[in-house]
RODO-29991 format. One record per residue: x, y, z of N, C-alpha, C in turn; residue in three letters. Coordinates in steps of 0.02 Angstrom, whole numbers, plus 32768, in hexadecimal, padded with zeros to 4 digits. Example, Ala and Ser with C-alpha at 12.3 -4.5 7.8 and 13.67 -1.06 7.14 Angstrom:
2
82947EE4818682677F1F818682947F5B8186ALA
82827F90816282AC7FCB816582858002818ASER
***
This chain:
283
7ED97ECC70B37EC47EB070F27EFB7EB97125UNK
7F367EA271117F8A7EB471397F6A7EFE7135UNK
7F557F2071157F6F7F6871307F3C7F79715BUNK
7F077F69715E7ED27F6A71957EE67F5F71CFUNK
7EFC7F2871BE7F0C7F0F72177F577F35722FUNK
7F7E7F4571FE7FB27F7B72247F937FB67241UNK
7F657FD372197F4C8018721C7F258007725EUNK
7F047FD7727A7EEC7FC172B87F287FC872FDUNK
7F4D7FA272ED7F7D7F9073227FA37FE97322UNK
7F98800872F17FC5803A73097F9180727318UNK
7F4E806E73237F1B808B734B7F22808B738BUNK
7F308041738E7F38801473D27F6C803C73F3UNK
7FA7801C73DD7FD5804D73FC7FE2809A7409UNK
7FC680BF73DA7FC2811E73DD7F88810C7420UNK
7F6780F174277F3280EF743B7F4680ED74A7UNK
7F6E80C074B07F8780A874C27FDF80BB7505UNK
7FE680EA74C1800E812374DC7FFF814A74EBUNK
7FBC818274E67F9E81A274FA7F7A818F753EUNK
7F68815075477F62815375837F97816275CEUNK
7F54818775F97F99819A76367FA18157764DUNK
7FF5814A76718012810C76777FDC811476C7UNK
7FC680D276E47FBC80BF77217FF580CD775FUNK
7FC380FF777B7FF5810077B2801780C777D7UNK
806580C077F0807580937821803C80997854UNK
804B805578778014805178B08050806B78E9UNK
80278084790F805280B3794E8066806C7984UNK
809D8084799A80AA804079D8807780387A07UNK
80827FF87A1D80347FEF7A54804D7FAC7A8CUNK
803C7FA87ABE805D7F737AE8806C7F317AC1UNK
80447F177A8A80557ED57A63808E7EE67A3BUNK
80B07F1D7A3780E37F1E79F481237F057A14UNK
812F7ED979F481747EA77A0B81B57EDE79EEUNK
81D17EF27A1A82237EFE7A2982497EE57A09UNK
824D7E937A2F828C7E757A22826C7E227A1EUNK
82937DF37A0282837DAE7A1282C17D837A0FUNK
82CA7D587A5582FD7D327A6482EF7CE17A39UNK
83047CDC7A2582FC7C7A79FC82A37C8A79DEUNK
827E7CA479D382337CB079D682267CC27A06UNK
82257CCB7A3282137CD87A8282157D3A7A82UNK
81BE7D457A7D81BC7D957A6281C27DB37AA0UNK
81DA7DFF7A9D81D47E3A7AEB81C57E6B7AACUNK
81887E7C7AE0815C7EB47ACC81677EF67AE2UNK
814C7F377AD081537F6C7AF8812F7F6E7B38UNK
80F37F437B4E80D07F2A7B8080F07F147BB7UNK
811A7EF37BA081577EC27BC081877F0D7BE5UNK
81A17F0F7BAC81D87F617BD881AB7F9E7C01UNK
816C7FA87BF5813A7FBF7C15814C7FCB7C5FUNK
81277F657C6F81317F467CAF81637F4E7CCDUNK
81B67F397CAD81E97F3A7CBF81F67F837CEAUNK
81E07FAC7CB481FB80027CCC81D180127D02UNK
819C7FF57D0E815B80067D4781777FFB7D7BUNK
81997FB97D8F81C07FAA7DC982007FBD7DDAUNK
821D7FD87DB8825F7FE77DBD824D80177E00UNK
828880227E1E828E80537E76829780A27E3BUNK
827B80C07E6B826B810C7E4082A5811D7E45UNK
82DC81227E508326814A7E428339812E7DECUNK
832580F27DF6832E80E37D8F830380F47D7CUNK
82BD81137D848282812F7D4282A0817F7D3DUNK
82CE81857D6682DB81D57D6B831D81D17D21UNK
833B81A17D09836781947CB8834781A87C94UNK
837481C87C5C835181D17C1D832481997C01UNK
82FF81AB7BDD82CF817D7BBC82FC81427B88UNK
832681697B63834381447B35837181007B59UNK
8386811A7B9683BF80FB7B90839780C27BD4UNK
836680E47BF48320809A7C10831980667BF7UNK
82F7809A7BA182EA805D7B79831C803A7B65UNK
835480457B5083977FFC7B4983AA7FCD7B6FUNK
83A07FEE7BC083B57FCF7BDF83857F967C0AUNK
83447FBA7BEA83157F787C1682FF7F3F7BC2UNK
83037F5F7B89830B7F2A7B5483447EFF7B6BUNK
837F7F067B6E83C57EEF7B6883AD7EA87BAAUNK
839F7EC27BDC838C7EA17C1B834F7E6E7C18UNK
83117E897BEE82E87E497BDF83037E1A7BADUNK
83397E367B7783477E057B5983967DD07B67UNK
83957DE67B9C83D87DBF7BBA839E7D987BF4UNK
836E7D9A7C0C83477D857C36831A7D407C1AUNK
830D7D667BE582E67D347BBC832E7CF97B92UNK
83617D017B77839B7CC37B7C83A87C987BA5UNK
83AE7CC07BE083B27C977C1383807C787C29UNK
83407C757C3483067C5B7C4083057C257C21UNK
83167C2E7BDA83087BEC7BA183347BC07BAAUNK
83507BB37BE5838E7B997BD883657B4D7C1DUNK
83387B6F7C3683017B307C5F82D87B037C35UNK
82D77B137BE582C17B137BAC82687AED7BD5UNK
825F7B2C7BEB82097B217BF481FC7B067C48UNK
821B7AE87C6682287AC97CA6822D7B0C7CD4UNK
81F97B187D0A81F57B3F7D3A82007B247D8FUNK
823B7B437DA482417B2E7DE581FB7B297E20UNK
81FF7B007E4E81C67AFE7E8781BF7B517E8CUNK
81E97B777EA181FA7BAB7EC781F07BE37EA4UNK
81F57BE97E5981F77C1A7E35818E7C087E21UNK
81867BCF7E2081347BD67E1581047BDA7E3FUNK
811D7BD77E7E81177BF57ED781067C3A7ED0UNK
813F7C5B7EBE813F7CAC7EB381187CC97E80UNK
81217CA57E5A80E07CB47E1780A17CB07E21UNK
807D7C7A7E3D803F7C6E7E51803E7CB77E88UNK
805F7CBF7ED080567CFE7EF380617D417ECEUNK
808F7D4D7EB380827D8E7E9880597D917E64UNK
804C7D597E4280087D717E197FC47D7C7E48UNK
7FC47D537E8A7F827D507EB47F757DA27ECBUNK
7FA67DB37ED77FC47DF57EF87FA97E4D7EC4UNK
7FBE7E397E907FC27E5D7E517F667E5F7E3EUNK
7F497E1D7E4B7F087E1A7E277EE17E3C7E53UNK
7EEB7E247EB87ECE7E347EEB7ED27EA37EF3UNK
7F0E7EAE7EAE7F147EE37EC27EF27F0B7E8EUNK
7ED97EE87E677EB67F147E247E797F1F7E40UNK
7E5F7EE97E747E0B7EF07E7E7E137F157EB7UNK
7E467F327EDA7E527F5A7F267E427FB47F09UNK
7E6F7FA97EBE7E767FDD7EAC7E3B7FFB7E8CUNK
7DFD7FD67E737DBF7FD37E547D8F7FF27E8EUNK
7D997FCA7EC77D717FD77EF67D8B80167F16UNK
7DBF801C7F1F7DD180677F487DC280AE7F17UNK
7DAC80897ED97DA080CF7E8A7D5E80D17E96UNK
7D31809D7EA77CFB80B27EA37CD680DC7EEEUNK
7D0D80E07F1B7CFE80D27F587CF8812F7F77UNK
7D1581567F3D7D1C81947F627D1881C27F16UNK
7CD381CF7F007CCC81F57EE87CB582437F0AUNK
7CA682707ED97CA682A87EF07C6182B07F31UNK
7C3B829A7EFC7C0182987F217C1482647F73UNK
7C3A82257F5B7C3B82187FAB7C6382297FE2UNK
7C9F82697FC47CC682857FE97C9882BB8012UNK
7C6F82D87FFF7C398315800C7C1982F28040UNK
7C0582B580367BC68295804E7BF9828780A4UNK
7C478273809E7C52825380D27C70828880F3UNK
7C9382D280CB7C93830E80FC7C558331812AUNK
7C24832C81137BE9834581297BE883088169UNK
7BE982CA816E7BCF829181947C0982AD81DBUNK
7C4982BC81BF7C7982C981F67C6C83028212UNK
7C66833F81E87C76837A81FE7C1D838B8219UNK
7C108386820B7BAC839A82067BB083CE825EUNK
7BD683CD828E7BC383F482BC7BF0842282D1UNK
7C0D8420827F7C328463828D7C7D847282A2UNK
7C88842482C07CC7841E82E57CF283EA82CFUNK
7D3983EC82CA7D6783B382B97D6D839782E3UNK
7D4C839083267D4E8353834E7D7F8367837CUNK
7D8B832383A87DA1834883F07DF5833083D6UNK
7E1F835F84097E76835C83E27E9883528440UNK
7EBF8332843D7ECF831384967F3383378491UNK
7F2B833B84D67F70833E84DC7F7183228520UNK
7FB982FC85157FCD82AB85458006829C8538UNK
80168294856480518271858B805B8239858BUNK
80828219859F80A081CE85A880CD81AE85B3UNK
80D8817F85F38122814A85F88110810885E2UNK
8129811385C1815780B18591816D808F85A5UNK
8166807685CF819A802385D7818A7FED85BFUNK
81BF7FB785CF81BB7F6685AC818B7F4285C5UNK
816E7F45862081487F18862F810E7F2B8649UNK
80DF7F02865C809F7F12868C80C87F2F86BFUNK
80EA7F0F86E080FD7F0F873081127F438739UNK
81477F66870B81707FA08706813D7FDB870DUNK
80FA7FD686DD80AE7FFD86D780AD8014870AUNK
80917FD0872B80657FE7878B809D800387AAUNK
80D7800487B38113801687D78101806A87CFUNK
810A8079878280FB80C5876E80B980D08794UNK
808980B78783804280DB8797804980D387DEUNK
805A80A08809808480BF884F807F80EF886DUNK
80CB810A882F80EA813F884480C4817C8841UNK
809B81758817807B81B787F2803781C48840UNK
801B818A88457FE381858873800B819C88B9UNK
803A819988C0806A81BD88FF8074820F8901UNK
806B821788C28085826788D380B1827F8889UNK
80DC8234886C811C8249883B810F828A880FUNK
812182A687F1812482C587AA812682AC876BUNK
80F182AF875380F882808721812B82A486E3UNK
813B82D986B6815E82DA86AB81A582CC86BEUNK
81C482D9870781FD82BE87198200827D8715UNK
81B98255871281C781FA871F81C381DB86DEUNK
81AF820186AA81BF81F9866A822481E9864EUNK
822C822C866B826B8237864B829D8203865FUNK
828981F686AB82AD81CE86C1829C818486AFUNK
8263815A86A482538125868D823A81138645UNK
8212814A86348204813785F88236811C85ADUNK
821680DA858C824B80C78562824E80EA8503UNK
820C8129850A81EE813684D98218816D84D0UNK
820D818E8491823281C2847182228207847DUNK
81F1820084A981DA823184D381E1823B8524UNK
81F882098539821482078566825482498595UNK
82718257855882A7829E8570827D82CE8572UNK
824982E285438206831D855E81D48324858DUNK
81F682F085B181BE82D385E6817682AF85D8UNK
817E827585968149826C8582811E826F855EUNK
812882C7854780F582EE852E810082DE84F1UNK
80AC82CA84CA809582C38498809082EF846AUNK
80868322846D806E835384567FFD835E8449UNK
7FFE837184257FB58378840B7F94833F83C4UNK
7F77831583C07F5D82DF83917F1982F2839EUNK
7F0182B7836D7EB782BF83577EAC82718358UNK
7E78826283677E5C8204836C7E8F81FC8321UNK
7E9681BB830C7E9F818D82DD7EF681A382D2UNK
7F1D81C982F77F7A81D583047F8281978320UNK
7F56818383597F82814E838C7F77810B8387UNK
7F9380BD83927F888085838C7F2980A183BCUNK
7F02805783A47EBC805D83C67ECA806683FEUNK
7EFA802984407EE88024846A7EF88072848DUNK
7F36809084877F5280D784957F0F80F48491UNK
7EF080F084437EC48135843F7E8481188482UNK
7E5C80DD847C7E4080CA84A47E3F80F784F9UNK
7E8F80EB850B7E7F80F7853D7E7E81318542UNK
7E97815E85257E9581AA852D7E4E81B5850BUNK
7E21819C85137DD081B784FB7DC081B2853BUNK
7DC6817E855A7DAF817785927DCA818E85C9UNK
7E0181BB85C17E15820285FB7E05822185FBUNK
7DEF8246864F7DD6829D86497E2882D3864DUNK
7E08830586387E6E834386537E828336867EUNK
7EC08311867B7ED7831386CD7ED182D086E4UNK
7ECC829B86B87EBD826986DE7EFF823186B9UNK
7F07820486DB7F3C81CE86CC7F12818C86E2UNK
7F27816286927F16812D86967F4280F986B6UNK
7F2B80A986AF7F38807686CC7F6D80648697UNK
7FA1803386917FBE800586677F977FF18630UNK
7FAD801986027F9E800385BA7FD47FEB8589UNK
7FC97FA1856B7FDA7F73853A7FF27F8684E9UNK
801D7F9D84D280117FA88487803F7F7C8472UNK
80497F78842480857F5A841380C07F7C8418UNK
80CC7FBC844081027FDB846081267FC88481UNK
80F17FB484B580EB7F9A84F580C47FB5852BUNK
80D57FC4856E809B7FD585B380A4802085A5UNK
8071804F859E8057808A85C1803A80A485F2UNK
805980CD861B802480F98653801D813F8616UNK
7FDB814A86187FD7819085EA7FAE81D0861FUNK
7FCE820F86007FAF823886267F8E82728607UNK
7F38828085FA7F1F82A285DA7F1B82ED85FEUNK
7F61830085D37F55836285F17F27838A85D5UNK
7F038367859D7ED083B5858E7EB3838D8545UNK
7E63839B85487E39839185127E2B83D284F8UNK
7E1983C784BD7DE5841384A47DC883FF845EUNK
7DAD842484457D94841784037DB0844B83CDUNK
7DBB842E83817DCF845583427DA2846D8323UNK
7DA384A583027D7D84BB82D37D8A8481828AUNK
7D49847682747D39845282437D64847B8216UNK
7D95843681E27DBC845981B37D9784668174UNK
7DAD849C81377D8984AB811F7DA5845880C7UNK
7D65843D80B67D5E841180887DA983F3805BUNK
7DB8841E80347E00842080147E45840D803FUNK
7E3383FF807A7E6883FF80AA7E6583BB80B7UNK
7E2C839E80CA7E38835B80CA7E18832E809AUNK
7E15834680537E03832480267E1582E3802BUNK
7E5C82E3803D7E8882A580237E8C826D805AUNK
7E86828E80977E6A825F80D57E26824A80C7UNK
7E04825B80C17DB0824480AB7DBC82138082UNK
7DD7822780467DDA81FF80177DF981BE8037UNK
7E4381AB80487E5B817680717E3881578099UNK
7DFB817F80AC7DDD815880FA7DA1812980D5UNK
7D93815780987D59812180797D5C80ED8056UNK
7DAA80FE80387DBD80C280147DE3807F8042UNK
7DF28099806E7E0D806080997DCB803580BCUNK
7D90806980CA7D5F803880E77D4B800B80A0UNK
7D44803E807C7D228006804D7D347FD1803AUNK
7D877FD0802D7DB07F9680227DA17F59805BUNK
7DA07F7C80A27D907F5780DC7D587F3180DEUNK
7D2A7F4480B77CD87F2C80B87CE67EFF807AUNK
7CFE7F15804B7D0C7EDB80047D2F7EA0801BUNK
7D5B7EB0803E7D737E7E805A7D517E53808DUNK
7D467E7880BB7D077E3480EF7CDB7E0D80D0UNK
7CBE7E4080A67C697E2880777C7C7DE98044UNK
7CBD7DD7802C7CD57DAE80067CF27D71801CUNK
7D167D7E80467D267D4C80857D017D1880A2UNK
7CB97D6F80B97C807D3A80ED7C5B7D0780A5UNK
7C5E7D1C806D7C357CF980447C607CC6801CUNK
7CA37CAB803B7CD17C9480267CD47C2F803EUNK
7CE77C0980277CEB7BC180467D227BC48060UNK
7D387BCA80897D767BCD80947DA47B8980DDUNK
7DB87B6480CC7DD37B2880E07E017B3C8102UNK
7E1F7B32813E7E6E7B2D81547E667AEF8183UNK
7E857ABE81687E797A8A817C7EC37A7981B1UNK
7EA17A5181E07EE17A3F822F7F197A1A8216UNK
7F4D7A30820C7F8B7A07820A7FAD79EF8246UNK
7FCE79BA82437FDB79A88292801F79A58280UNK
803C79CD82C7808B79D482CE80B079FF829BUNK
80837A3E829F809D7A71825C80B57A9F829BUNK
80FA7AAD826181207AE782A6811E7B17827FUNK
80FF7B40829680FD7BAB826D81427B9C8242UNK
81757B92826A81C37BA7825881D77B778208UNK
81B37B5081FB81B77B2E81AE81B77B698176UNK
819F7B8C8186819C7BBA814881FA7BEE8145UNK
82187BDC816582607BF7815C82787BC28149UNK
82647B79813E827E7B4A811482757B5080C3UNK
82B87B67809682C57B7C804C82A97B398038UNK
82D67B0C805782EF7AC5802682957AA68026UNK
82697AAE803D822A7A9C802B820F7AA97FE3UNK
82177AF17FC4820B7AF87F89824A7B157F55UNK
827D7AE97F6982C87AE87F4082D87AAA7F12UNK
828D7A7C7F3982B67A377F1482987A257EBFUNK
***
Protein backbone atom coordinates (compact mmCIF):
# COMPACT_ATOMS: atom_id res chain seq x y z
CA UNK A 1 0.00 0.00 0.00
CA UNK A 2 3.26 2.40 1.11
CA UNK A 3 4.43 1.49 -2.20
CA UNK A 4 1.35 2.56 -4.01
CA UNK A 5 1.10 5.64 -2.64
CA UNK A 6 4.94 6.42 -3.29
CA UNK A 7 4.58 5.21 -6.82
CA UNK A 8 1.58 7.94 -6.87
CA UNK A 9 3.33 10.88 -5.42
CA UNK A 10 6.19 10.25 -7.71
CA UNK A 11 3.72 10.33 -10.84
CA UNK A 12 2.69 13.42 -9.23
CA UNK A 13 5.81 14.88 -9.22
CA UNK A 14 7.45 13.50 -12.87
CA UNK A 15 4.19 14.68 -13.68
CA UNK A 16 4.58 17.93 -12.46
CA UNK A 17 7.95 18.74 -13.70
CA UNK A 18 7.03 18.29 -16.98
CA UNK A 19 4.80 20.83 -16.79
CA UNK A 20 5.79 24.29 -18.54
CA UNK A 21 6.42 26.64 -15.43
CA UNK A 22 3.63 29.66 -15.67
CA UNK A 23 4.72 32.50 -17.12
CA UNK A 24 5.60 35.66 -14.77
CA UNK A 25 2.83 38.06 -15.14
CA UNK A 26 4.23 41.08 -17.20
CA UNK A 27 4.28 44.55 -15.20
CA UNK A 28 1.07 46.52 -15.38
CA UNK A 29 0.17 49.95 -13.66
CA UNK A 30 -0.94 47.92 -10.23
CA UNK A 31 2.58 46.33 -9.81
CA UNK A 32 3.99 47.93 -6.69
CA UNK A 33 7.75 49.17 -6.98
CA UNK A 34 8.38 50.05 -3.70
CA UNK A 35 6.50 50.35 -0.19
CA UNK A 36 7.24 52.96 2.52
CA UNK A 37 5.94 51.59 6.31
CA UNK A 38 3.01 49.61 3.95
CA UNK A 39 2.23 52.57 2.10
CA UNK A 40 2.51 50.87 -1.75
CA UNK A 41 3.93 53.06 -5.18
CA UNK A 42 3.02 51.43 -8.12
CA UNK A 43 4.37 51.62 -11.66
CA UNK A 44 1.00 53.70 -12.26
CA UNK A 45 2.22 55.99 -9.70
CA UNK A 46 5.82 56.63 -11.60
CA UNK A 47 3.68 56.62 -14.83
CA UNK A 48 1.92 59.89 -13.58
CA UNK A 49 4.98 61.23 -12.00
CA UNK A 50 7.05 60.91 -15.44
CA UNK A 51 3.85 62.38 -17.43
CA UNK A 52 4.36 65.70 -15.69
CA UNK A 53 7.74 66.11 -15.43
CA UNK A 54 8.89 69.53 -17.94
CA UNK A 55 10.12 67.70 -21.18
CA UNK A 56 13.95 68.54 -20.80
CA UNK A 57 13.78 65.53 -17.97
CA UNK A 58 11.71 62.89 -20.27
CA UNK A 59 14.61 63.61 -22.71
CA UNK A 60 17.11 61.18 -19.50
CA UNK A 61 17.79 57.91 -19.94
CA UNK A 62 15.09 55.66 -18.97
CA UNK A 63 17.08 53.90 -16.34
CA UNK A 64 18.29 56.53 -14.56
CA UNK A 65 14.20 58.42 -14.80
CA UNK A 66 13.21 55.46 -13.35
CA UNK A 67 15.56 55.80 -10.01
CA UNK A 68 15.16 58.96 -9.77
CA UNK A 69 11.39 59.43 -9.80
CA UNK A 70 11.18 55.94 -7.49
CA UNK A 71 13.84 57.53 -5.09
CA UNK A 72 11.54 60.87 -5.11
CA UNK A 73 8.06 59.14 -4.55
CA UNK A 74 9.59 57.32 -1.88
CA UNK A 75 11.18 60.16 -0.03
CA UNK A 76 7.68 61.93 -0.82
CA UNK A 77 5.67 59.35 0.49
CA UNK A 78 8.06 59.50 4.26
CA UNK A 79 7.54 62.62 4.42
CA UNK A 80 3.84 62.75 3.86
CA UNK A 81 3.43 60.11 6.66
CA UNK A 82 4.85 62.14 8.90
CA UNK A 83 0.97 64.30 8.91
CA UNK A 84 0.19 60.64 9.86
CA UNK A 85 -3.15 60.97 7.78
CA UNK A 86 -4.01 64.80 8.62
CA UNK A 87 -4.35 66.96 5.37
CA UNK A 88 -3.76 70.67 5.36
CA UNK A 89 -6.91 73.23 4.38
CA UNK A 90 -4.66 74.16 1.40
CA UNK A 91 -3.22 71.01 0.21
CA UNK A 92 -7.14 69.59 0.03
CA UNK A 93 -8.05 73.00 -1.77
CA UNK A 94 -5.57 71.94 -4.48
CA UNK A 95 -6.63 68.44 -4.55
CA UNK A 96 -10.28 68.91 -4.92
CA UNK A 97 -9.15 71.63 -8.12
CA UNK A 98 -6.77 69.67 -9.83
CA UNK A 99 -8.73 66.69 -9.61
CA UNK A 100 -11.91 69.02 -10.90
CA UNK A 101 -9.52 70.14 -13.65
CA UNK A 102 -8.05 66.62 -14.60
CA UNK A 103 -11.76 65.03 -14.68
CA UNK A 104 -13.22 68.35 -16.64
CA UNK A 105 -10.28 67.38 -18.94
CA UNK A 106 -10.96 63.71 -19.72
CA UNK A 107 -14.59 64.62 -20.91
CA UNK A 108 -12.97 67.83 -23.11
CA UNK A 109 -10.74 65.29 -24.47
CA UNK A 110 -13.74 62.67 -25.28
CA UNK A 111 -15.63 65.31 -26.83
CA UNK A 112 -12.94 66.92 -29.03
CA UNK A 113 -12.21 62.71 -30.25
CA UNK A 114 -15.45 62.39 -31.19
CA UNK A 115 -15.75 65.73 -32.67
CA UNK A 116 -13.50 65.46 -35.90
CA UNK A 117 -13.61 62.38 -37.60
CA UNK A 118 -12.72 61.75 -41.10
CA UNK A 119 -15.92 61.84 -42.36
CA UNK A 120 -16.53 65.20 -40.39
CA UNK A 121 -13.31 66.75 -41.52
CA UNK A 122 -14.62 66.19 -45.37
CA UNK A 123 -18.03 67.25 -44.38
CA UNK A 124 -16.60 70.72 -42.81
CA UNK A 125 -13.94 71.26 -45.80
CA UNK A 126 -16.58 71.01 -48.35
CA UNK A 127 -19.02 73.51 -45.96
CA UNK A 128 -15.86 76.09 -46.12
CA UNK A 129 -14.36 75.65 -49.29
CA UNK A 130 -17.65 74.60 -51.51
CA UNK A 131 -17.07 77.88 -53.86
CA UNK A 132 -13.95 77.23 -54.69
CA UNK A 133 -12.26 79.94 -52.76
CA UNK A 134 -10.25 80.32 -49.37
CA UNK A 135 -12.06 83.32 -48.66
CA UNK A 136 -11.27 86.88 -48.67
CA UNK A 137 -7.31 87.68 -47.25
CA UNK A 138 -7.02 91.82 -46.22
CA UNK A 139 -4.05 93.86 -46.07
CA UNK A 140 -4.09 96.84 -43.30
CA UNK A 141 -2.53 99.08 -41.60
CA UNK A 142 -2.70 100.59 -38.25
CA UNK A 143 -1.88 103.24 -35.33
CA UNK A 144 -1.96 102.08 -31.67
CA UNK A 145 -2.31 104.22 -29.01
CA UNK A 146 -3.27 104.20 -25.19
CA UNK A 147 -6.44 106.32 -25.44
CA UNK A 148 -9.77 107.20 -27.17
CA UNK A 149 -8.71 110.83 -27.23
CA UNK A 150 -5.27 110.18 -28.65
CA UNK A 151 -7.66 107.95 -31.57
CA UNK A 152 -9.76 111.05 -32.71
CA UNK A 153 -6.55 113.27 -32.56
CA UNK A 154 -5.04 110.56 -35.28
CA UNK A 155 -8.24 110.28 -37.35
CA UNK A 156 -7.97 114.22 -37.30
CA UNK A 157 -4.98 114.13 -38.69
CA UNK A 158 -5.57 111.59 -41.25
CA UNK A 159 -9.13 113.38 -42.25
CA UNK A 160 -6.74 116.59 -42.90
CA UNK A 161 -4.59 115.33 -45.45
CA UNK A 162 -1.69 113.37 -42.91
CA UNK A 163 0.06 110.25 -44.26
CA UNK A 164 -0.87 107.63 -42.68
CA UNK A 165 2.14 105.66 -42.83
CA UNK A 166 4.29 108.68 -41.65
CA UNK A 167 1.57 109.15 -38.66
CA UNK A 168 2.04 105.68 -37.76
CA UNK A 169 5.74 105.81 -37.32
CA UNK A 170 5.55 108.76 -35.58
CA UNK A 171 2.63 107.83 -33.05
CA UNK A 172 1.92 104.52 -33.20
CA UNK A 173 2.67 102.42 -29.88
CA UNK A 174 2.51 98.96 -31.84
CA UNK A 175 5.30 96.88 -33.21
CA UNK A 176 4.42 97.91 -36.38
CA UNK A 177 4.56 101.15 -35.96
CA UNK A 178 8.45 101.64 -37.51
CA UNK A 179 6.84 100.02 -40.92
CA UNK A 180 4.45 102.45 -40.90
CA UNK A 181 1.81 100.26 -39.48
CA UNK A 182 1.77 97.79 -42.00
CA UNK A 183 0.23 94.57 -41.22
CA UNK A 184 1.07 92.63 -43.71
CA UNK A 185 -1.59 90.08 -45.44
CA UNK A 186 -4.10 87.81 -42.79
CA UNK A 187 -7.09 85.91 -43.24
CA UNK A 188 -10.44 86.43 -40.80
CA UNK A 189 -9.83 84.46 -37.41
CA UNK A 190 -5.48 86.15 -37.15
CA UNK A 191 -7.02 89.22 -35.43
CA UNK A 192 -8.72 89.90 -31.85
CA UNK A 193 -12.84 90.04 -33.07
CA UNK A 194 -13.15 93.58 -32.57
CA UNK A 195 -9.83 94.38 -35.12
CA UNK A 196 -11.19 91.68 -37.44
CA UNK A 197 -14.81 93.23 -37.15
CA UNK A 198 -13.83 96.32 -38.24
CA UNK A 199 -11.79 95.55 -41.13
CA UNK A 200 -14.95 93.51 -42.65
CA UNK A 201 -16.63 96.39 -42.59
CA UNK A 202 -13.95 98.49 -44.78
CA UNK A 203 -13.92 99.12 -48.42
CA UNK A 204 -9.81 99.59 -50.19
CA UNK A 205 -8.82 102.63 -49.14
CA UNK A 206 -10.86 103.37 -46.45
CA UNK A 207 -9.95 104.21 -42.63
CA UNK A 208 -11.87 103.51 -39.80
CA UNK A 209 -13.10 105.32 -36.61
CA UNK A 210 -11.41 104.49 -33.03
CA UNK A 211 -11.41 101.04 -32.33
CA UNK A 212 -11.20 99.41 -28.65
CA UNK A 213 -9.16 96.14 -28.21
CA UNK A 214 -7.41 94.81 -25.30
CA UNK A 215 -4.33 96.53 -26.97
CA UNK A 216 -5.82 99.44 -26.79
CA UNK A 217 -7.36 102.42 -29.47
CA UNK A 218 -6.98 101.73 -33.27
CA UNK A 219 -7.37 103.87 -36.40
CA UNK A 220 -7.01 100.96 -39.11
CA UNK A 221 -6.41 101.35 -42.70
CA UNK A 222 -7.73 98.78 -45.30
CA UNK A 223 -5.14 98.87 -48.37
CA UNK A 224 -6.39 96.00 -50.36
CA UNK A 225 -8.95 92.95 -50.28
CA UNK A 226 -8.88 89.99 -52.66
CA UNK A 227 -9.71 86.49 -52.51
CA UNK A 228 -7.46 82.94 -52.11
CA UNK A 229 -7.60 80.06 -53.97
CA UNK A 230 -9.24 77.30 -51.89
CA UNK A 231 -6.38 75.26 -50.23
CA UNK A 232 -6.05 71.90 -51.29
CA UNK A 233 -7.66 69.30 -48.14
CA UNK A 234 -4.28 67.92 -46.50
CA UNK A 235 -3.27 71.44 -45.88
CA UNK A 236 -5.68 72.33 -43.55
CA UNK A 237 -6.55 69.10 -42.14
CA UNK A 238 -5.34 70.18 -38.82
CA UNK A 239 -7.10 73.63 -38.78
CA UNK A 240 -10.45 71.91 -39.56
CA UNK A 241 -9.85 69.56 -37.23
CA UNK A 242 -9.10 72.40 -34.26
CA UNK A 243 -12.06 74.42 -35.46
CA UNK A 244 -14.42 71.45 -34.87
CA UNK A 245 -13.18 70.38 -31.87
CA UNK A 246 -13.11 73.67 -30.22
CA UNK A 247 -16.79 74.33 -31.30
CA UNK A 248 -17.78 71.24 -30.10
CA UNK A 249 -16.14 71.55 -26.78
CA UNK A 250 -17.90 75.13 -26.91
CA UNK A 251 -21.38 73.59 -27.42
CA UNK A 252 -20.59 70.71 -24.63
CA UNK A 253 -19.92 73.21 -22.63
CA UNK A 254 -22.97 75.70 -22.98
CA UNK A 255 -25.44 72.62 -23.39
CA UNK A 256 -24.26 71.45 -19.78
CA UNK A 257 -24.14 74.61 -18.10
CA UNK A 258 -27.58 75.75 -19.65
CA UNK A 259 -28.90 72.36 -18.19
CA UNK A 260 -26.96 72.96 -15.03
CA UNK A 261 -28.51 74.40 -11.29
CA UNK A 262 -26.22 76.58 -10.81
CA UNK A 263 -26.34 79.07 -7.56
CA UNK A 264 -23.97 82.09 -7.04
CA UNK A 265 -25.38 83.44 -4.29
CA UNK A 266 -24.82 87.64 -3.10
CA UNK A 267 -22.22 88.04 -0.55
CA UNK A 268 -22.13 91.36 1.02
CA UNK A 269 -18.85 93.30 1.33
CA UNK A 270 -16.75 90.71 -0.69
CA UNK A 271 -13.65 92.45 -2.12
CA UNK A 272 -12.30 90.53 -5.54
CA UNK A 273 -8.80 91.21 -3.77
CA UNK A 274 -9.51 88.32 -0.86
CA UNK A 275 -8.37 85.78 -2.99
CA UNK A 276 -4.47 87.02 -2.60
CA UNK A 277 -5.24 86.38 1.04
CA UNK A 278 -2.86 82.80 1.80
CA UNK A 279 -3.63 82.91 5.54
CA UNK A 280 -7.46 82.08 4.67
CA UNK A 281 -6.63 78.52 3.68
CA UNK A 282 -3.21 78.22 5.84
CA UNK A 283 -4.97 77.85 9.04
Amino acid sequence: MRKGITFLRSMAVAAFAAMPLAAAAAPHANTVVASVNGEEITIGHMIMARENLPAQYKQLPDDVLFNAILDQLVQQTALKQQLHGEVPHYVQLSVENEKRAMLAASVIETVMDKASSEDQLRTAYDEKYSSGDGGDEFHAAHILVESEEDALDVKKELDAGADFATLAKEKSTGPSGPSGGDLGWFTTGRMVPEFEDAVLSLKSGEVSGPIQTQFGWHIILLNERRKTEAPEFEDVRTELADELRQKAVEERVNELTAASEIERPDIEDLDPAILQDLSLVRN
